[in-house]
C-alpha positions as CSV (number, residue, x, y, z in Angstrom):
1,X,0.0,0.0,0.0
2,X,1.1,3.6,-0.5
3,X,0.7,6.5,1.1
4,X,-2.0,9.3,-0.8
5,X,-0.1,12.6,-0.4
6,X,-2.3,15.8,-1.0
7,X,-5.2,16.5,1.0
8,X,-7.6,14.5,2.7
9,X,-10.6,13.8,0.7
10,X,-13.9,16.0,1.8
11,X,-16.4,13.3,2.9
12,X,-18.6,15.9,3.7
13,X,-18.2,16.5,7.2
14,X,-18.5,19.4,9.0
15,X,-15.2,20.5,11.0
16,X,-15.2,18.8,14.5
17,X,-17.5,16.3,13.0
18,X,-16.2,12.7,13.7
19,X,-16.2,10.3,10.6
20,X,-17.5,6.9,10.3
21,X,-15.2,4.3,11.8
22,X,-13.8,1.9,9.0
23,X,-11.9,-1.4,9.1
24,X,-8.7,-2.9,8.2
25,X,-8.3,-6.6,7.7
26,X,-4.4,-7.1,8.9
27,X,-3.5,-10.3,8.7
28,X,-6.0,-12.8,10.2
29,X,-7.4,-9.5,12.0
30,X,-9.9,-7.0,11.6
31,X,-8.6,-3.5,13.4
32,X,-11.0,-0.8,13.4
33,X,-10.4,2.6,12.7
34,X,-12.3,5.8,14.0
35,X,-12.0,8.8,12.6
36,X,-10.2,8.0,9.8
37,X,-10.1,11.4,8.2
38,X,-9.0,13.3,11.5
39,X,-5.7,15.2,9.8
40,X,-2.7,14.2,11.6
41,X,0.1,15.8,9.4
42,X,-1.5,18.9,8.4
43,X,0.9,20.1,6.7
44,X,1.5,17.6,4.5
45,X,-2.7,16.6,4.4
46,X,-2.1,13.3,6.0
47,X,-5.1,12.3,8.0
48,X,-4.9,9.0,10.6
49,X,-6.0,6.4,8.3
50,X,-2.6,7.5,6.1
51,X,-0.5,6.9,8.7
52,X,-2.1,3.4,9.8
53,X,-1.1,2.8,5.7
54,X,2.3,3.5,5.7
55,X,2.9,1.2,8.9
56,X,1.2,-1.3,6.8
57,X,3.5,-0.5,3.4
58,X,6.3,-0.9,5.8
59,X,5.3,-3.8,7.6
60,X,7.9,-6.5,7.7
61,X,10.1,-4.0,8.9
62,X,8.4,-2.4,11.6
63,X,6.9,-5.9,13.1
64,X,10.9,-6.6,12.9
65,X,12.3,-3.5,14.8
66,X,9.4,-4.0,16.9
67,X,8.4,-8.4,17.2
68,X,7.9,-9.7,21.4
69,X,10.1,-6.7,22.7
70,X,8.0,-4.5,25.4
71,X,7.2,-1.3,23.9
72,X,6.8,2.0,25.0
73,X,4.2,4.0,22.7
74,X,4.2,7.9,22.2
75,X,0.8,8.9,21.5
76,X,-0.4,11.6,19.5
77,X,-4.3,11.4,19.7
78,X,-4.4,15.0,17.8
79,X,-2.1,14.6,15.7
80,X,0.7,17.0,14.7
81,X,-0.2,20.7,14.5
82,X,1.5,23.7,15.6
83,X,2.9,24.7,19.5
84,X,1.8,20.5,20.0
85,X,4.2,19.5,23.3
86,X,4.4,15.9,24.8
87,X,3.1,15.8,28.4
88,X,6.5,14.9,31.0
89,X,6.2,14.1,34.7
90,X,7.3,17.3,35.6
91,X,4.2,19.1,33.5
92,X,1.9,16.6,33.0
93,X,-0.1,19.0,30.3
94,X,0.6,18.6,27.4
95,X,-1.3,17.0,23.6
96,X,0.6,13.6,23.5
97,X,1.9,11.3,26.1
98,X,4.4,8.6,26.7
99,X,2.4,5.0,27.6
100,X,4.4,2.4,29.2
101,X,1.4,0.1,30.5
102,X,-1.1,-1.6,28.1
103,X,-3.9,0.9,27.0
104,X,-7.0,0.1,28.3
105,X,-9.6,-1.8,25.9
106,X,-7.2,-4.3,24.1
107,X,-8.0,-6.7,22.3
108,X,-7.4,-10.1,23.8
109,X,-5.1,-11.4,21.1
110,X,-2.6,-8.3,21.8
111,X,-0.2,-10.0,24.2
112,X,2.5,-8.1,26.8
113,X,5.4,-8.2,28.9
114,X,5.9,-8.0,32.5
115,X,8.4,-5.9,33.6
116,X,10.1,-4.0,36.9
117,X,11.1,-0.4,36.5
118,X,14.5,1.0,38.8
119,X,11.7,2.7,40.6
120,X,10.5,-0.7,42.0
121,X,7.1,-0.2,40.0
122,X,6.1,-2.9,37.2
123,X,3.8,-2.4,34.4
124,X,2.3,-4.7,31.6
125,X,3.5,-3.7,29.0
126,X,2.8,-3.8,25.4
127,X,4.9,-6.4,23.0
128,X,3.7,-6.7,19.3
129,X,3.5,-10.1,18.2
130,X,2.0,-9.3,14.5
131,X,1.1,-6.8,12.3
132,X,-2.4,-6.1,13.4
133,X,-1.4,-5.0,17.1
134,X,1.0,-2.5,15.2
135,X,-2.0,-0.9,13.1
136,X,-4.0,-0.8,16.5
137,X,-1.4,1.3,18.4
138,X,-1.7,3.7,15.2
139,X,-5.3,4.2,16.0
140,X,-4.8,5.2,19.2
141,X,-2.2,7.6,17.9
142,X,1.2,6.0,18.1
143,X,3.3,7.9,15.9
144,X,6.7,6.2,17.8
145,X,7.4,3.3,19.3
146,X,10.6,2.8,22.1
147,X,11.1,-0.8,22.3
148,X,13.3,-2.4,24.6
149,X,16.1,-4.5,23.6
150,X,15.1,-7.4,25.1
151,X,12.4,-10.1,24.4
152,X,9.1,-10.7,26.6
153,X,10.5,-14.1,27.1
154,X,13.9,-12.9,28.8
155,X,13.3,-9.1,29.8
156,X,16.7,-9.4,32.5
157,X,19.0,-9.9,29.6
158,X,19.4,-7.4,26.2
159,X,19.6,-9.5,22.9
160,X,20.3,-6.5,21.2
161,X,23.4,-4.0,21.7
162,X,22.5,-0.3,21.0
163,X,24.8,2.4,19.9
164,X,23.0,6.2,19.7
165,X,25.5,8.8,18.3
166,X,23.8,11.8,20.0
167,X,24.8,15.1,18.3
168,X,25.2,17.8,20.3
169,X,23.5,21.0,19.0
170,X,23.9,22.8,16.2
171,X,25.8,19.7,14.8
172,X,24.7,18.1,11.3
173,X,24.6,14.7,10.0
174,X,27.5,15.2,7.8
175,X,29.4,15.3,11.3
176,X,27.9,12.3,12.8
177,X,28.5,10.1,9.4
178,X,32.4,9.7,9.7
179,X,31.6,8.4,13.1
180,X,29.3,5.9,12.3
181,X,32.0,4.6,10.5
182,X,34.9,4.8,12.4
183,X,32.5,2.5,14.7
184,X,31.3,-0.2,12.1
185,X,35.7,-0.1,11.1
186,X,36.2,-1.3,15.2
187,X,33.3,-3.4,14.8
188,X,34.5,-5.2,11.9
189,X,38.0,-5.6,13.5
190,X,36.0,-7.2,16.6
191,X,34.0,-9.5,14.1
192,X,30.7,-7.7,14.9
193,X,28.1,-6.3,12.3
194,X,26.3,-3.4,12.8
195,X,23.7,-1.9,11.2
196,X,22.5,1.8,11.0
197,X,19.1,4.0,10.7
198,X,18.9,7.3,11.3
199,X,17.1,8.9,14.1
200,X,14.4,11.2,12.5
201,X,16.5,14.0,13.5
202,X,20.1,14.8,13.2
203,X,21.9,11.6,14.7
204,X,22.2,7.8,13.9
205,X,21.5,4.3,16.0
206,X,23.8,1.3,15.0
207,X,22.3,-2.3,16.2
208,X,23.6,-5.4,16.6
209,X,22.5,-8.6,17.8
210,X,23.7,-10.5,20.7
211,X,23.4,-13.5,22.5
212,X,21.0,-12.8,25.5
213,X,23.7,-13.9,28.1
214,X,24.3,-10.5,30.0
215,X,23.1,-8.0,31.9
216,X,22.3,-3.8,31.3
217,X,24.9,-3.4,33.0
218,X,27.4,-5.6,31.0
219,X,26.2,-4.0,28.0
220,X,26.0,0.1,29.0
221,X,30.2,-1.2,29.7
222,X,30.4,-2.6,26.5
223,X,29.1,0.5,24.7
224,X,31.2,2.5,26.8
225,X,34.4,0.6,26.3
226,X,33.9,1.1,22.4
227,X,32.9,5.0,22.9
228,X,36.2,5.3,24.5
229,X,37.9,3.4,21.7
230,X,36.0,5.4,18.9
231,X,37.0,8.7,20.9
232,X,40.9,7.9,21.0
233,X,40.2,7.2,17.0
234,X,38.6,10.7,16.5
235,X,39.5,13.1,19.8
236,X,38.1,15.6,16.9
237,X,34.7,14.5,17.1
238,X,33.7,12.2,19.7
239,X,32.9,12.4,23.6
240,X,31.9,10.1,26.3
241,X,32.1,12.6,29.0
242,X,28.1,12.2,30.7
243,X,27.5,15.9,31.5
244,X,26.3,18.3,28.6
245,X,27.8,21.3,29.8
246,X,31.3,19.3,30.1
247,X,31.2,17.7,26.5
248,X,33.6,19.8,23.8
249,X,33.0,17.8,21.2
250,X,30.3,17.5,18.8
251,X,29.1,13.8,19.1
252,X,28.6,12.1,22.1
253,X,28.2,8.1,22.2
254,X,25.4,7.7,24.2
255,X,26.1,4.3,26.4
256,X,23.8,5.3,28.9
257,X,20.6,4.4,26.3
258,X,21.6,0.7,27.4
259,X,20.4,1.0,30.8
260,X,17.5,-0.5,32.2
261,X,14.3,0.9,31.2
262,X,16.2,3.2,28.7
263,X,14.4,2.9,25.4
264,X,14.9,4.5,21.4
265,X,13.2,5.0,18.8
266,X,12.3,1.8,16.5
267,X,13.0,1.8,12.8
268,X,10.1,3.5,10.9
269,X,8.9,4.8,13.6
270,X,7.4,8.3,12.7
271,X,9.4,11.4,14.3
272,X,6.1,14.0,15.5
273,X,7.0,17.0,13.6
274,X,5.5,19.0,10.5
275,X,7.8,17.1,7.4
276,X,6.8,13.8,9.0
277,X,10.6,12.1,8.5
278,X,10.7,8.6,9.7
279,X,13.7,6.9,11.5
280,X,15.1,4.8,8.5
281,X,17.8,1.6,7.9
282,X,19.7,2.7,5.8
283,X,22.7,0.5,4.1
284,X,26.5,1.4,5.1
285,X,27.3,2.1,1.3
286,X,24.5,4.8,1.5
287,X,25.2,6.9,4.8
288,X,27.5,9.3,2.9
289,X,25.0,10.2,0.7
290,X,22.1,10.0,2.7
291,X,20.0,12.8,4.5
292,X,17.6,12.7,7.1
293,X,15.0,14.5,5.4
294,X,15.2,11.9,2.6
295,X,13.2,9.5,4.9
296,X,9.4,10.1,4.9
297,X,6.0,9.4,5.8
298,X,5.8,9.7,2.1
299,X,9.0,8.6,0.2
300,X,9.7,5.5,2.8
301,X,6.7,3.4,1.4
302,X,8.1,2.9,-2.2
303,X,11.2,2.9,-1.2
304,X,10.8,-0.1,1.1
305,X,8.7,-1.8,-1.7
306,X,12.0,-0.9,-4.5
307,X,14.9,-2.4,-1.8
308,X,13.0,-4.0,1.4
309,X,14.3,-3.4,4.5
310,X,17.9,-3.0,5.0
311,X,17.7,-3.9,8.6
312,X,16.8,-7.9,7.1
313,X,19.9,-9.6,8.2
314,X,20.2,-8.0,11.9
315,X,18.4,-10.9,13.4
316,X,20.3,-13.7,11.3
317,X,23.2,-14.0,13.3
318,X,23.7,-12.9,17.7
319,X,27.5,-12.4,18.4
320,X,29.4,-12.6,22.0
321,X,30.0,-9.6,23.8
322,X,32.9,-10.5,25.1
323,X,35.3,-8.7,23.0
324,X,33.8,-5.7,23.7
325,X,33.8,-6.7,28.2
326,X,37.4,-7.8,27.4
327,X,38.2,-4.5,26.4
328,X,36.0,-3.0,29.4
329,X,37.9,-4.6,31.6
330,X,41.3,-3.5,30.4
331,X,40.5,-0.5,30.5
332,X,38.3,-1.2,34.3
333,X,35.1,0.5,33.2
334,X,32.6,-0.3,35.8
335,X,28.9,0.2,35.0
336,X,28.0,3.8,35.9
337,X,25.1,4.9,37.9
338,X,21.5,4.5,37.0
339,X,19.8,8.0,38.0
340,X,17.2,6.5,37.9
341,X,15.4,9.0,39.9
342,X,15.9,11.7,37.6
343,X,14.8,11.2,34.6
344,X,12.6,12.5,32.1
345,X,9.7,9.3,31.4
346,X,11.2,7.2,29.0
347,X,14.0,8.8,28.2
348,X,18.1,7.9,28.8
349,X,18.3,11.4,30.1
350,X,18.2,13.7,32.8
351,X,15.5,15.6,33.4
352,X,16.3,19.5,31.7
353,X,19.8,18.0,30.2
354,X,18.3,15.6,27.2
355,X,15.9,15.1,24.5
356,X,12.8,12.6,24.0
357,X,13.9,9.0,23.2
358,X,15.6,8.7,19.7
């Protein structure tokens, strides 16, 4: 399926005036949809039933990034207009909202994972087993998803490893591109593959799979002992130093995104802003060339349907982390602190010092 750019077609409605619900077969399911034609990209005249259609166009890829992990939704009932701000614990106001527990009203066959925040607290929460759950978060006005990277069968042990190159601002891409590949050259040496998407915004994610054998805090040391190893490779351009105001470099490897309860943004999820760009795989041979603004709620549709999903082979092989721990301990990185207490919900930051996962 593709996405209909151009406005949303005049049913006749009055403004304010709800339109008929309509359903989806996805799968072996039937998801309804209310208010189909309730604009969510204004801008681009993108109403909700579009963006339930491009998760569909892309969804082998999504139900991949995405496939028994517990997932976080950001919800944007209104869509994405002007001044819109996501509501945080410290002003709970706000036109969209973080949701870690299950959304009330499920449908039975949407299944979830139990988990146990730092805080002591445990939620529910959701963990997409097929395509139709995915189109059902849309309704509800899912824009991004922050999956774990765990499974709901193990939720103690990361089978993915996770490496955000965080721009600082007023950095571009173009500076965050040499890094990526200064860190898929040490991965290489290592015997790892990694495999990029951008964020949405200015930075990039690499992924690899692992074997589900260590903890968060095994991991957050791994992707700490190869930010110090990319930063003695590039002292121009990389940081690992924690505190903003104390970073003087322009990218900072983000190891702290491994903690518990830490989440990013999944591949094609949508980032909630007027051009609608998407966080995209993207194939090493492409990253110099490629932009962030290339990747669309309207370009990433045929694009997936031209070249699939770069993203294909991530799950085909889980490697050891112990080349990375081996280095950790040379160098004896210890797992630093949660502060857990202080951040902003769902996010690897603290609170008045970050950004909104991804």
């Amino acid at each position: 399926m593709r996405v209909r750019p151009g406005a949303p077609p005049d049913h006749g409605y009055g403004v304010g005036v709800a339109t008929p619900a309509e359903q989806l077969r996805v799968g072996r399911r039937l998801v309804r949809v209310s208010n189909p034609d309730k604009p969510y990209f204004s801008e681009l005249g993108l109403t909700k039933l579009d963006v339930i259609r491009y998760f569909l166009a892309v969804g082998d890829g999504i139900l991949r990034a995405l496939r028994d992990r517990p997932t976080m939704l950001e919800r944007w009932p209104r869509g994405v207009f002007a001044g819109a701000k996501i509501a945080t614990r410290a002003d709970n106001r706000g036109d969209a909202f973080y949701q870690k527990r299950l959304p009330a009203g499920a449908p039975d066959w949407v299944r979830t994972a139990h988990l146990t925040f730092p805080s002591g607290r445990s939620a529910d929460e959701l963990a997409p087993s097929e395509l139709a759950v995915v189109a059902w978060a849309v309704n509800l006005g899912t824009l991004r998803f922050h999956p774990w990277p765990v499974s709901r069968h193990d939720v103690e042990r990361p089978d993915q490893l996770r490496i955000d190159l965080d721009p600082l601002p007023g950095v571009g891409f173009d500076q965050v591109v040499p890094v990526a590949h200064e860190v898929r050259a040490f991965l290489d040496e290592l015997g790892l593959v990694g495999y990029p998407k951008t964020t949405g915004g200015r930075g990039l994610h690499v992924y690899l799979t692992i074997e589900p054998r260590w903890s968060f805090g095994d991991c957050r040391r791994a992707v700490l002992a190869l930010g110090r190893e990319i930063q003695r490779r590039r002292p121009d351009l990389v940081t690992t130093t924690w505190w903003r105001e104390q970073r003087d470099r322009p990218v900072f490897v983000d190891y702290n995104q491994m903690a518990r309860d830490h989440t990013m943004t999944s591949a094609y999820s949508i980032r909630p802003t007027p051009a609608a760009l998407v966080s995209a795989p993207v194939a090493w041979t492409e990253l110099d060339d490629a932009r962030p603004e290339d990747f669309d709620i309207t370009t990433m549709p045929a694009r997936f349907t031209e070249h699939g999903d770069p993203h294909a082979g991530l799950d085909e092989r889980a490697y050891s982390l112990e080349p990375l721990l081996e280095l950790a301990d040379r160098e004896k990185l210890t797992a630093p602190p949660e502060r857990s207490g202080s951040r902003a919900p769902g996010t690897g930051k603290r609170r008045g010092r970050g950004r909104a996962p991804g």
